[in-house]
N, C-alpha and C positions, 0 to 999 in steps of 0.2 A: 807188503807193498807200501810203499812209502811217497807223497806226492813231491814233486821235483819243481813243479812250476802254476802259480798265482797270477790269476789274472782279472783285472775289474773290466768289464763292458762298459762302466760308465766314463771310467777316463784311461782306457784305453791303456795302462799300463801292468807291465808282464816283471814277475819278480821271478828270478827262476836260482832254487838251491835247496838243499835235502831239510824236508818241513815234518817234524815228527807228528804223528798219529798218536789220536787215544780212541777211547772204546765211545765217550762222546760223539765222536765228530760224525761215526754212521749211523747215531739214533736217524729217524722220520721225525719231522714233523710234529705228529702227536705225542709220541714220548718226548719229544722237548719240552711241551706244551704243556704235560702231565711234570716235567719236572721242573718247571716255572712255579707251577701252582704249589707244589711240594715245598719250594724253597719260600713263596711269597708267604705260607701258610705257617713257614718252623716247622716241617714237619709232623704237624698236629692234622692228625686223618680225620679228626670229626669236624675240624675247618675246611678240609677238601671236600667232604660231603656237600657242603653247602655251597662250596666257589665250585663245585661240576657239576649238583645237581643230579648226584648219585649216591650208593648205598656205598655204608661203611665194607661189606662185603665185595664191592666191585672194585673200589678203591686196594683193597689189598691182595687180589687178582688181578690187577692193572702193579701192581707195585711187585710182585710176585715174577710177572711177566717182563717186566723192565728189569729186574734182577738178575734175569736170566739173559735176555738182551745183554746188559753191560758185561756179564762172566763169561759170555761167548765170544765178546769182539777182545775181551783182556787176554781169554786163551790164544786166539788169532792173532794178538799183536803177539805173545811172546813163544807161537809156534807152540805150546802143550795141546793136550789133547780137550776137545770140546768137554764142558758140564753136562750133569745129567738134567734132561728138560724136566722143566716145571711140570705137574701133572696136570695135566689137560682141561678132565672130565672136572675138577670142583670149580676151574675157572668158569665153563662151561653152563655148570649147574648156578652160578653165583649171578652170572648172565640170566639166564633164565628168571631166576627167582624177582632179580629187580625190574626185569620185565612186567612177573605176574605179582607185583606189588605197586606197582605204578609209578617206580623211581625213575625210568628211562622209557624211552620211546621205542615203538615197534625196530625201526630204522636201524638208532643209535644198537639195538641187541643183533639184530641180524649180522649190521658190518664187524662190531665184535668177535660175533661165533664165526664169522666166514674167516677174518682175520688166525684165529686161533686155530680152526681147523686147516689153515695153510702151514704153520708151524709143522717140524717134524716132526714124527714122533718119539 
């Protein structure tokens, strides 16, 4: 699917013509946010640890999980058949663990694992 027509709410003007798609443009939110920090960082994950306030463990199950994100919407745009999903259970566990280490907040771990166990299998 491809978007056909642009339009700003704030000044009211509508552009309308064939606007190509990347695997970008459907991240959420937080993986935009996760790859702000990425880029502001170089790349270097023990400077993410400290600009999110998470474990080097979380950080590359967060990086894992967005990996798979971008290989899904790249299949989608060029019609192949989807990736095999990240596995689950060590995101899960890595969740956990910075939990019971006191890296992350009860909150931030819960919407995580609810997040993850929405993912398919």
């Amino acid at each position: 699917m491809l978007p056909v027509k642009l339009h700003c709410d704030a000044c009211d003007i509508s552009v309308t013509g064939r606007f190509a798609d990347n695997e970008f443009a459907a991240l959420g939110e937080e993986d935009l946010h996760f790859l702000r920090i990425f880029v502001l960082c170089e790349g270097r994950i023990r400077d993410m640890e400290s600009a999110m306030g998470v474990s080097y463990p979380t950080i590359k199950a967060r990086m894992a999980q967005l990996k798979t994100t971008l290989a899904a919407g790249r299949q989608a745009a060029s019609g192949g058949p989807p990736p095999a999903p990240a596995p689950r259970e060590s995101s899960v566990v890595a969740v956990l663990k910075d939990l019971e280490s006191g890296h992350i907040p009860y909150e931030w771990a819960m919407e995580s694992i609810k997040k993850l166990q929405k993912e398919p299998p």
